[in-house]
N, CA, C and O of each residue as an XYZ file, in Angstrom:
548
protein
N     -59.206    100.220     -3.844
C     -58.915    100.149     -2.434
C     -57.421     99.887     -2.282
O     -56.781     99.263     -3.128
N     -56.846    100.435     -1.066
C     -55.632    100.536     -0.923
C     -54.675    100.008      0.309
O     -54.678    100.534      1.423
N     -54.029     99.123      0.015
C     -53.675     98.183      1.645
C     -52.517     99.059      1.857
O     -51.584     99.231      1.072
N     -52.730     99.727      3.304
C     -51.048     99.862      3.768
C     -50.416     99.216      4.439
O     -49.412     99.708      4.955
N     -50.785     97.825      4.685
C     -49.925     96.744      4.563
C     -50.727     95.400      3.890
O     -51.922     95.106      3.932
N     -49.993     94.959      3.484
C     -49.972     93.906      2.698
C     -50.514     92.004      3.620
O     -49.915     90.929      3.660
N     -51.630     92.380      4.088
C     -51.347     91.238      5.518
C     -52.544     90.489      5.255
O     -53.393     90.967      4.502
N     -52.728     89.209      5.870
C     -53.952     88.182      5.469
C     -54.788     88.105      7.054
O     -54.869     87.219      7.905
N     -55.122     88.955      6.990
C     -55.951     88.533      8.460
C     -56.869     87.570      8.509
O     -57.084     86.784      7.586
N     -57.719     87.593     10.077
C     -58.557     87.190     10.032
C     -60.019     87.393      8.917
O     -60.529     86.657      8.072
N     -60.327     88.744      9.420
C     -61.096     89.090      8.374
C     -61.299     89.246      6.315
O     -62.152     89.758      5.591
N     -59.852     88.406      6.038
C     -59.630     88.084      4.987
C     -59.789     86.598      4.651
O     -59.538     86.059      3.573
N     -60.223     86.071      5.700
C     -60.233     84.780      5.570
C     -61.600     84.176      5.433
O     -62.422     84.400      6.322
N     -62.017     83.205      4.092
C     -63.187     82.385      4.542
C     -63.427     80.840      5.109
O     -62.986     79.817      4.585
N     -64.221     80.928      6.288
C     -64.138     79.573      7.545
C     -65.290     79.576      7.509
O     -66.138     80.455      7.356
N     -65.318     77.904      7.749
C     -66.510     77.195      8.308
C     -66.978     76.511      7.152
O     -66.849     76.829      5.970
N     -67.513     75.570      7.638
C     -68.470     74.648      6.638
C     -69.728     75.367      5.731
O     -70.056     75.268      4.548
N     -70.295     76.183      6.952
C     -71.430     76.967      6.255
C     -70.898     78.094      5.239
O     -71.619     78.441      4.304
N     -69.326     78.797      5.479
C     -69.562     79.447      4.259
C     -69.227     79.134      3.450
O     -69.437     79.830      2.456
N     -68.327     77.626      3.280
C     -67.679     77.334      2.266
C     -68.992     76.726      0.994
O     -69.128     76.817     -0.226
N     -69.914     75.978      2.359
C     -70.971     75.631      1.570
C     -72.041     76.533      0.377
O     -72.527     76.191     -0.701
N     -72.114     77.934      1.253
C     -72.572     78.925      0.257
C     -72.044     79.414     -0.617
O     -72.692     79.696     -1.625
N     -70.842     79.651     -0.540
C     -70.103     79.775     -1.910
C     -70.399     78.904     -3.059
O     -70.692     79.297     -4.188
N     -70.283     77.551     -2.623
C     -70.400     76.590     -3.739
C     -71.284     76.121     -4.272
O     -71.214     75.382     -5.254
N     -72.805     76.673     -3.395
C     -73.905     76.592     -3.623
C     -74.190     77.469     -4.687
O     -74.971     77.179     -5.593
N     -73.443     78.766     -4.585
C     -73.362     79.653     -5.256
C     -74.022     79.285     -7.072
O     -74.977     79.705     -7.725
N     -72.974     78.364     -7.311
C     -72.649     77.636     -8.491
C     -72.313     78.946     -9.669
O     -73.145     79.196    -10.541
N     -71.139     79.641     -9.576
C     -70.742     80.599    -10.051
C     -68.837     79.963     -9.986
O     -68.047     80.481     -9.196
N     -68.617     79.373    -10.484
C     -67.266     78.966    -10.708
C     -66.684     79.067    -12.216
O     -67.320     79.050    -13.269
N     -65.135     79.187    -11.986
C     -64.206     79.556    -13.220
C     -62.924     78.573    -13.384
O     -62.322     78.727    -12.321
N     -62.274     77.738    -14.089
C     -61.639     77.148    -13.820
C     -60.069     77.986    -14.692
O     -60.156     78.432    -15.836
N     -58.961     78.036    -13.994
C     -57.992     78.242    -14.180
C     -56.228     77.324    -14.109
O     -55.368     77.352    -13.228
N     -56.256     76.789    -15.092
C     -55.145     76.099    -14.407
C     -55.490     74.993    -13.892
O     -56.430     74.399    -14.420
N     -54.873     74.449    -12.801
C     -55.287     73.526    -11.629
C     -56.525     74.377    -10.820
O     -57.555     73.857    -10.391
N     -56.271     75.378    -10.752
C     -57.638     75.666    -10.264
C     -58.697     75.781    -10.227
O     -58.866     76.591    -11.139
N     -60.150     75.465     -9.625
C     -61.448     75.896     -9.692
C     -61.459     77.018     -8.788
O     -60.579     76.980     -7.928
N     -62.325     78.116     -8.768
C     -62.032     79.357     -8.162
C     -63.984     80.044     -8.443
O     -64.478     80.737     -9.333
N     -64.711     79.240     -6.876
C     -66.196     79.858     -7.076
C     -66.026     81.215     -6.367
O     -65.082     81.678     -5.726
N     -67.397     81.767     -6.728
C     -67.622     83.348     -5.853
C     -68.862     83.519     -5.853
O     -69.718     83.011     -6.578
N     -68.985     84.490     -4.749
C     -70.150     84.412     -4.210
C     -70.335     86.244     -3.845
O     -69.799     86.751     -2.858
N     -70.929     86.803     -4.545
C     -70.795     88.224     -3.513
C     -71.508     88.152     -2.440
O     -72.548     87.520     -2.258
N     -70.423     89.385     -1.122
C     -70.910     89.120     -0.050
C     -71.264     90.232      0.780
O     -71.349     90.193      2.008
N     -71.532     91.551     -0.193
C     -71.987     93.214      0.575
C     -70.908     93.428      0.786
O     -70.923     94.653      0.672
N     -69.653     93.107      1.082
C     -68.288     93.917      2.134
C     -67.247     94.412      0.942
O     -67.129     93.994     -0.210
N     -66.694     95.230      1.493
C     -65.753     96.205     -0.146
C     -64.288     95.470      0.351
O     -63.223     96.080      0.445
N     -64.515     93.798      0.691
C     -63.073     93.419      0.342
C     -63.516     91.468      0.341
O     -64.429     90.902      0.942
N     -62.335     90.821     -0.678
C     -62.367     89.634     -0.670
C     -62.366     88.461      0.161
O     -61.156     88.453      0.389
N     -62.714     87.676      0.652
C     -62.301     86.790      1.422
C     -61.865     85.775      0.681
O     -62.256     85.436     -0.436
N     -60.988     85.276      1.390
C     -60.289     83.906      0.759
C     -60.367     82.431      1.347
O     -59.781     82.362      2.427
N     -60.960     81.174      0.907
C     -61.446     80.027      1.409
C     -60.314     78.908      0.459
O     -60.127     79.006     -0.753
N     -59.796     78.085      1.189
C     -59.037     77.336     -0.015
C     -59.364     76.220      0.413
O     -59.628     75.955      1.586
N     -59.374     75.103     -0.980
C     -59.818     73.677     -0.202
C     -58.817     72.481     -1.486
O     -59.010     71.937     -2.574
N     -57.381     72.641     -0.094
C     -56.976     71.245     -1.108
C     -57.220     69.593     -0.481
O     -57.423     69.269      0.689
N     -57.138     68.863     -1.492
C     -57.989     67.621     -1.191
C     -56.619     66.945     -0.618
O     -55.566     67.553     -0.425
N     -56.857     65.553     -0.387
C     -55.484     64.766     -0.031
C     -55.023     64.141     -1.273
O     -53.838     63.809     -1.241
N     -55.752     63.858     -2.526
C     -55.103     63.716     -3.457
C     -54.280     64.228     -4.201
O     -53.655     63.644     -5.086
N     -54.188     65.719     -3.816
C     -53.173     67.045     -4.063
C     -51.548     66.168     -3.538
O     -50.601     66.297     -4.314
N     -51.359     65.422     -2.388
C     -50.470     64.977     -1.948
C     -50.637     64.774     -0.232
O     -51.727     64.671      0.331
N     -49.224     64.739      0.493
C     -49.317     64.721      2.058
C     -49.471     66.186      2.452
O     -49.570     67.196      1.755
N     -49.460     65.956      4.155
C     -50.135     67.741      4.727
C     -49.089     68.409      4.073
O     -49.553     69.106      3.172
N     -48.026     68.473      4.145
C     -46.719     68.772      3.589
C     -47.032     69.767      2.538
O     -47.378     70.944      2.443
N     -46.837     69.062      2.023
C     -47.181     69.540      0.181
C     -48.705     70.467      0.238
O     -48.591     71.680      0.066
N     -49.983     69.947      0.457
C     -51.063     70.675      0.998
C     -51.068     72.110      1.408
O     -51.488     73.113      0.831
N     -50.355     71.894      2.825
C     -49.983     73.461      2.524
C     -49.197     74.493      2.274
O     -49.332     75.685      2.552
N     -47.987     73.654      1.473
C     -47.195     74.629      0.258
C     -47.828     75.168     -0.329
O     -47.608     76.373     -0.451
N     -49.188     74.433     -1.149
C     -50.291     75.073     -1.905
C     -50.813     76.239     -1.330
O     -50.913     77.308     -1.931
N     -51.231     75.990      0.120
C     -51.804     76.920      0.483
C     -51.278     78.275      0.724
O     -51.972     79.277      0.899
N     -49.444     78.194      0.717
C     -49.020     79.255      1.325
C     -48.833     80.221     -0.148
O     -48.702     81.445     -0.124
N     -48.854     79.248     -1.611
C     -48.595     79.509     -2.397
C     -50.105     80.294     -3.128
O     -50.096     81.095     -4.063
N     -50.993     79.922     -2.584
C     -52.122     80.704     -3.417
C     -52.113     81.692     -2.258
O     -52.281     82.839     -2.671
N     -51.967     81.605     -0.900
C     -52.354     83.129     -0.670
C     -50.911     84.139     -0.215
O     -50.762     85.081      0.563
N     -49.960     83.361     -1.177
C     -49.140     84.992     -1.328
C     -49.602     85.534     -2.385
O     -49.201     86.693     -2.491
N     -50.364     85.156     -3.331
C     -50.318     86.182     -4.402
C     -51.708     86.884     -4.040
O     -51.798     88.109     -3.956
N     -52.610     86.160     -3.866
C     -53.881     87.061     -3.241
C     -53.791     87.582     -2.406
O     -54.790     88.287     -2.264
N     -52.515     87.798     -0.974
C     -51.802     89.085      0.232
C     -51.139     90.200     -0.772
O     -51.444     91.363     -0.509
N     -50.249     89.983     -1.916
C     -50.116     90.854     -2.744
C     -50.671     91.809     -3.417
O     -50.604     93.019     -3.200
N     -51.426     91.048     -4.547
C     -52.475     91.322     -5.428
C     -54.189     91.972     -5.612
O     -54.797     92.644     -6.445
N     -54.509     91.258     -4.189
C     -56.024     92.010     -4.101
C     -56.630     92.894     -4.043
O     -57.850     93.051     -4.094
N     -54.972     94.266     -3.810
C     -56.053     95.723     -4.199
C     -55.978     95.670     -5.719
O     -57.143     95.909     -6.036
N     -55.507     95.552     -6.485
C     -55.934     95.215     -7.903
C     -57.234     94.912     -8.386
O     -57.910     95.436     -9.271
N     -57.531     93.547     -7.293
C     -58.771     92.825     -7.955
C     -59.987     93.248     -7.333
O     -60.040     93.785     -6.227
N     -61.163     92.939     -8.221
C     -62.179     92.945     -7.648
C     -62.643     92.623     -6.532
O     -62.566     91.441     -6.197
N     -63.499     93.984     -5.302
C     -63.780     93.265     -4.117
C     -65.118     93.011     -4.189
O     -65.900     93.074     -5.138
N     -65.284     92.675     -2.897
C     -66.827     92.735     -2.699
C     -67.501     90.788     -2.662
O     -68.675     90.571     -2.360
N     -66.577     89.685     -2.995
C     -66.609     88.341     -2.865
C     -66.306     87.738     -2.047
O     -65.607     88.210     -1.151
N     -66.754     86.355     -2.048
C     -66.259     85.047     -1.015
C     -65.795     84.477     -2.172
O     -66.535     84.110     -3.084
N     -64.117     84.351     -2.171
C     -63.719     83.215     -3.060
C     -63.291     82.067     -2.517
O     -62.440     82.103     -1.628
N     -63.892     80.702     -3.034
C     -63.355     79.517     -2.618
C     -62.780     78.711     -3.626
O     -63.428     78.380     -4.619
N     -61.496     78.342     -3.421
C     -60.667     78.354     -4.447
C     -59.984     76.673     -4.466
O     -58.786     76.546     -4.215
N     -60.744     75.573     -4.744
C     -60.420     74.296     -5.071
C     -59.023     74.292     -5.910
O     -58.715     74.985     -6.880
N     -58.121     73.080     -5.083
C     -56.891     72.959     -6.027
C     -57.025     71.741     -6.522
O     -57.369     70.926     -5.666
N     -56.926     71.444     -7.262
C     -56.692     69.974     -8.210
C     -55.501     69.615     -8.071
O     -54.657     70.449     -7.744
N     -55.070     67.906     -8.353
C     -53.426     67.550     -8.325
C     -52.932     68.398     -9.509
O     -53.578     68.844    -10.457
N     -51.850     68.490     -9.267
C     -50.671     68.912    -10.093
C     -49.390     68.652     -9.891
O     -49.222     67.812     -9.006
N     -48.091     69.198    -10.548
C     -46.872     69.581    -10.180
C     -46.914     71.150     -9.595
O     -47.281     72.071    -10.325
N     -46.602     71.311     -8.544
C     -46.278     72.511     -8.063
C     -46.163     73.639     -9.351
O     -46.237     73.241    -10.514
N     -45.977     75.074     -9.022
C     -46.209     76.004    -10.352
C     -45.750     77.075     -9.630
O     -46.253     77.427     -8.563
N     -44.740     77.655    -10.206
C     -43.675     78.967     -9.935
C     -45.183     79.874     -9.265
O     -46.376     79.691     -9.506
N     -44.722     80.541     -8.661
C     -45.890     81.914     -7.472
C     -46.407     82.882     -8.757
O     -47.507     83.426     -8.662
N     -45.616     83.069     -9.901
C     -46.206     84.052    -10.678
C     -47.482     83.190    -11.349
O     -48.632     83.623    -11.426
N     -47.197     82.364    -11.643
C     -48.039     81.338    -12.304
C     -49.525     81.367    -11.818
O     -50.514     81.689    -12.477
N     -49.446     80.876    -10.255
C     -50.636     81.075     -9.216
C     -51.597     81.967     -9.273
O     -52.828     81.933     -9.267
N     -50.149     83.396     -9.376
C     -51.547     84.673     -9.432
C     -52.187     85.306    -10.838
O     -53.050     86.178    -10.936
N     -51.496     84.595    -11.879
C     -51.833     84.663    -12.993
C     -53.327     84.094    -13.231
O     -54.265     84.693    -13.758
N     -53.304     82.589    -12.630
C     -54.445     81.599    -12.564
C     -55.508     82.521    -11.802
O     -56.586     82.837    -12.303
N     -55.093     82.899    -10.579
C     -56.317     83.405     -9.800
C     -57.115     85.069    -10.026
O     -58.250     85.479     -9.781
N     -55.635     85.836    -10.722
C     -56.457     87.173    -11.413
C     -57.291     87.093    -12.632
O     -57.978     87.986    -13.129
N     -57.053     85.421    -13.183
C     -57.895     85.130    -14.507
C     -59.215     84.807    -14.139
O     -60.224     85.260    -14.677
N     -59.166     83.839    -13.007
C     -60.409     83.815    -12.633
C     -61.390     84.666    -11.762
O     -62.502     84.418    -11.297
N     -60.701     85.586    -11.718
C     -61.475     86.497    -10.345
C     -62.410     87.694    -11.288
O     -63.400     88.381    -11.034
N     -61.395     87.501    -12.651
C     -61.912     88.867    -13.271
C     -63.078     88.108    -13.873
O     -64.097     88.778    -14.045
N     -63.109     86.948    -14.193
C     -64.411     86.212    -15.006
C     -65.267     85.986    -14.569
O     -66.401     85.969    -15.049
N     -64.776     85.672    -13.146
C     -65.942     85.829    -12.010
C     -66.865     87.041    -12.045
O     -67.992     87.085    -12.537
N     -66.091     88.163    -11.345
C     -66.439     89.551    -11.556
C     -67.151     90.081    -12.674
O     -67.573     91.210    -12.421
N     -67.432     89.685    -13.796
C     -67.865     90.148    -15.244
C     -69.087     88.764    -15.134
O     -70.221     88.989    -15.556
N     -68.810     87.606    -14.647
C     -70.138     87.087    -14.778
C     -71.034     87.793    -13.489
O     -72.193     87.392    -13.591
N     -70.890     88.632    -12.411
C     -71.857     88.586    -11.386
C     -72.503     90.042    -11.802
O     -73.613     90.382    -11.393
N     -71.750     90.804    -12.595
C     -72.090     92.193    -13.209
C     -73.223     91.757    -14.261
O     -74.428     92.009    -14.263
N     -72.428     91.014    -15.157
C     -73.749     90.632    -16.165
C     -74.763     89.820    -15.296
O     -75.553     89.597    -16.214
N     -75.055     89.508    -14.742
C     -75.915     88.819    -13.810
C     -77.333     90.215    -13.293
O     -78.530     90.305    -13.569
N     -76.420     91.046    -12.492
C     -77.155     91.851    -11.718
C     -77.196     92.815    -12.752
O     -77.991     93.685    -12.396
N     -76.641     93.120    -14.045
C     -77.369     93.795    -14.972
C     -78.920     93.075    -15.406
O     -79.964     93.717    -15.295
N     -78.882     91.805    -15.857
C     -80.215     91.289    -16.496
C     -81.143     91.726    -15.206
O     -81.989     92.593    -15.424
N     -81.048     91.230    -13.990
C     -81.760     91.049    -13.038
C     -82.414     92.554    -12.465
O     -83.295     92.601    -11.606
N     -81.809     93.747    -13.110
C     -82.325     95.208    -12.936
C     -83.047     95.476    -13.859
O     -82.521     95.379    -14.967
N     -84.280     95.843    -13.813
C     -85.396     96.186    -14.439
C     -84.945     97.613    -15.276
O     -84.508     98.570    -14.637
N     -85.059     97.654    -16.427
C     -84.606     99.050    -17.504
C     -85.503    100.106    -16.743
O     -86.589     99.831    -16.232
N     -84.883    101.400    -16.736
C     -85.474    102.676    -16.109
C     -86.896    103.044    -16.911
O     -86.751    103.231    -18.119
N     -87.986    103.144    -16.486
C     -89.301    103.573    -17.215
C     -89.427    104.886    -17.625
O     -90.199    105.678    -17.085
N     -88.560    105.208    -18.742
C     -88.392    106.432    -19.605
C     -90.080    107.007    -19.959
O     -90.313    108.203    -19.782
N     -91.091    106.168    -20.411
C     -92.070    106.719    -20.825
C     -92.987    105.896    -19.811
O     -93.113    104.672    -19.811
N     -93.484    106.625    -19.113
C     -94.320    105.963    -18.322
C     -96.408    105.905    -19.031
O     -96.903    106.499    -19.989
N     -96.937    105.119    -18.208
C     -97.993    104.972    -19.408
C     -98.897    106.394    -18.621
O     -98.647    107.068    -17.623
N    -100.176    106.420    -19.770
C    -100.864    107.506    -19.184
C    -102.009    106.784    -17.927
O    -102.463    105.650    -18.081
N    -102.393    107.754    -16.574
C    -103.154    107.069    -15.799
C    -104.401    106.664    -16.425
O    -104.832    107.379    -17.329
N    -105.046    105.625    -16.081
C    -105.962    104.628    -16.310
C    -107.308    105.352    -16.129
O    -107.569    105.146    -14.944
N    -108.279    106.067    -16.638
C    -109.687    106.436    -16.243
C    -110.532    105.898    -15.312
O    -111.658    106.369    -15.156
């Protein structure tokens, strides 16, 4: 998929208590870095993005440096990555971390994500019935 512009809308965004809650209900998480980074697929052929830093991260200040800092690289980066998720993306304390760093952390986890929900919905598809049995008398 292909952005001709590069922009974080609304509809890129994940809100509310209830979806943050399903995501995490999910229990499909990857840890990267300072980051935890769950997913949830959600039917739609693009990502949403949910971020949740705590106050132990620091003051609002700092809070949402983080925030502006994880979603420049996911406004960049996401026709690259896998769509089709709700990512909610927990920050842990740290020292701040150069922007390349960020999207390094979050394309690591998106792809592990992505490869666990494939192997997932592979087991969960029943193998094609190549030889079917003969009818029953």
């Amino acid at each position: 998929m292909s952005f001709s512009r590069f922009t974080f809308g609304v509809e890129d965004r994940l809100k509310g208590r209830t979806a943050f809650s399903a995501v995490h209900a999910g229990r499909t998480r990857r840890e990267s870095g300072p980051l935890l980074v769950y997913a949830l697929p959600n039917g739609l052929e693009r990502l949403r993005l949910g971020l949740s830093v705590g106050r132990r991260c620091g003051n609002a200040v700092r809070r949402n440096r983080f925030k502006r800092l994880l979603r420049e690289p996911f406004r960049l980066n996401r026709g690259s990555w896998p769509v089709g998720y709700d990512l909610l993306v927990v920050v842990r304390p740290h020292e701040e971390l150069p922007l390349v760093a960020y999207a390094t952390h979050l394309e690591s986890a998106i792809k592990r994500l992505d490869e666990t929900w494939r192997n997932r919905s592979r087991k969960q598809t029943p193998p094609p019935d190549d030889h079917p049995s003969p009818p029953s008398a």
